[in-house]
C-alpha positions as CSV (number, residue, x, y, z in Angstrom):
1,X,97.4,86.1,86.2
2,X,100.5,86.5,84.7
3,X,103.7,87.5,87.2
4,X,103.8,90.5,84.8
5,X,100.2,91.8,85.0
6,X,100.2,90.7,88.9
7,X,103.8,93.3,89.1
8,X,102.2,96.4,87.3
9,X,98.9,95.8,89.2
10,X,101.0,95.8,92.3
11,X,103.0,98.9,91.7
12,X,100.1,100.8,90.9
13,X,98.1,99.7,93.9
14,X,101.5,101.2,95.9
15,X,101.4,104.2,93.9
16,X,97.8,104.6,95.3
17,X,98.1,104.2,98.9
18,X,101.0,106.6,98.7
19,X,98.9,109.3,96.9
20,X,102.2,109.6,94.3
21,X,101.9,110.9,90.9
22,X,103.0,108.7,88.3
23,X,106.3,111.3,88.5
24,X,106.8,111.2,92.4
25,X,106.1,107.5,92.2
26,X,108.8,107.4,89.5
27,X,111.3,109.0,91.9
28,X,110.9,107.5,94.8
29,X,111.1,104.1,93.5
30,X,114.5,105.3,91.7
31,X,113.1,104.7,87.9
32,X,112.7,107.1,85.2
33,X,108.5,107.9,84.8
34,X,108.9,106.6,81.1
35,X,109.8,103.7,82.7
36,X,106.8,103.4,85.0
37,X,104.5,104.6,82.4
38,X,106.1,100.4,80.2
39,X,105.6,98.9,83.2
40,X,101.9,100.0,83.6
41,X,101.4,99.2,80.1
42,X,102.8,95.3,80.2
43,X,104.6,94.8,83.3
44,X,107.6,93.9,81.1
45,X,110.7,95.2,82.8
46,X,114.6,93.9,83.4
47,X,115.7,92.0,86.4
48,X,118.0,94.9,87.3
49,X,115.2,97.3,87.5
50,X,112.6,95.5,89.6
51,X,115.3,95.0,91.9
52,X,116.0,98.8,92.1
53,X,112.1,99.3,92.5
54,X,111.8,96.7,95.3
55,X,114.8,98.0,96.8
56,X,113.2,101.6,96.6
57,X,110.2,100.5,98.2
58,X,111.7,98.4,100.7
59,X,109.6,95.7,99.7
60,X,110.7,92.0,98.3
61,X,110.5,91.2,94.9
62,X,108.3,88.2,95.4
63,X,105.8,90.3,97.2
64,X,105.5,92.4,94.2
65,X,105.7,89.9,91.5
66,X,103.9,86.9,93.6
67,X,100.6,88.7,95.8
68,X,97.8,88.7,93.3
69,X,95.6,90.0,96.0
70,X,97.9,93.5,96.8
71,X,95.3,95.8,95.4
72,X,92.6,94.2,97.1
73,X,95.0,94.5,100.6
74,X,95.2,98.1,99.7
75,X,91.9,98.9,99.5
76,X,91.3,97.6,102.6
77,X,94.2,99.0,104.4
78,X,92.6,102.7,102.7
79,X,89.2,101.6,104.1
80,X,90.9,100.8,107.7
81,X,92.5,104.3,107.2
82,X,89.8,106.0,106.5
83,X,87.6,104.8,109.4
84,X,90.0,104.9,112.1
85,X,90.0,109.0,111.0
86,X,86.0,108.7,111.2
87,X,86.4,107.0,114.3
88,X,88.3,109.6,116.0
89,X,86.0,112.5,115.2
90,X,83.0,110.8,117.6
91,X,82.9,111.7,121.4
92,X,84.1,109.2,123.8
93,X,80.6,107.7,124.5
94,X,80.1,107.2,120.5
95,X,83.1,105.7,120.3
96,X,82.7,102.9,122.9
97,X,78.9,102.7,121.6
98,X,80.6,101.6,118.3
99,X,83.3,99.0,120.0
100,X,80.9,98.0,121.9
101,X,78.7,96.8,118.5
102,X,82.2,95.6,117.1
103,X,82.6,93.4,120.0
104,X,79.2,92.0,119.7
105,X,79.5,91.0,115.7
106,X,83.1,89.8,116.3
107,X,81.4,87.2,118.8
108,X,78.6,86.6,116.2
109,X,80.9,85.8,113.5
110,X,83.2,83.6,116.1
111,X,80.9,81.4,116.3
């Protein structure tokens, strides 16, 4: 994939984990949303302002222009999210019922 494709694949997976519109997205990473809307398209952008967006995000450059698997780390990180909420809804005993299995597949797969 292209360092273009892999940068508007990338920003949009941000966008996502944030749970930004395409306008708060816009404004926190310090670009105008006409802007964001190019970059979604093509990923063609200057220099200057995928600086200002990793800057904005507090993320390198080369993270966002070199990791063609960010999306996929996102999804996960949601899915992580997501259970460790699910997790925290079960009584105590539930809960060391499940780390308990955890445990038990973490040694299966160890080996």
């Amino acid at each position: 994939m292209d360092k273009q494709k892999t940068f508007a694949r990338n920003l949009e997976a941000i966008r996502r984990i944030h749970g930004q519109s395409l306008a708060e997205f816009a404004k926190a990473a310090d670009i105008p949303k006409s802007t964001l809307q190019s970059i979604r398209l093509n990923g063609h952008t200057t220099l200057d302002t995928a600086i200002r967006i990793s800057d904005a995000l507090g993320l390198p450059l080369d993270s966002l222009v070199g990791d063609d698997h960010m999306p996929e780390k996102v999804d996960l990180i949601q899915h992580i999210l997501k259970s460790i909420d699910w997790f925290q809804t079960l009584s105590a005993d539930d809960q060391e019922e499940v780390l308990l299995h955890f445990r038990k597949i973490l040694e299966k797969a160890g080996k």
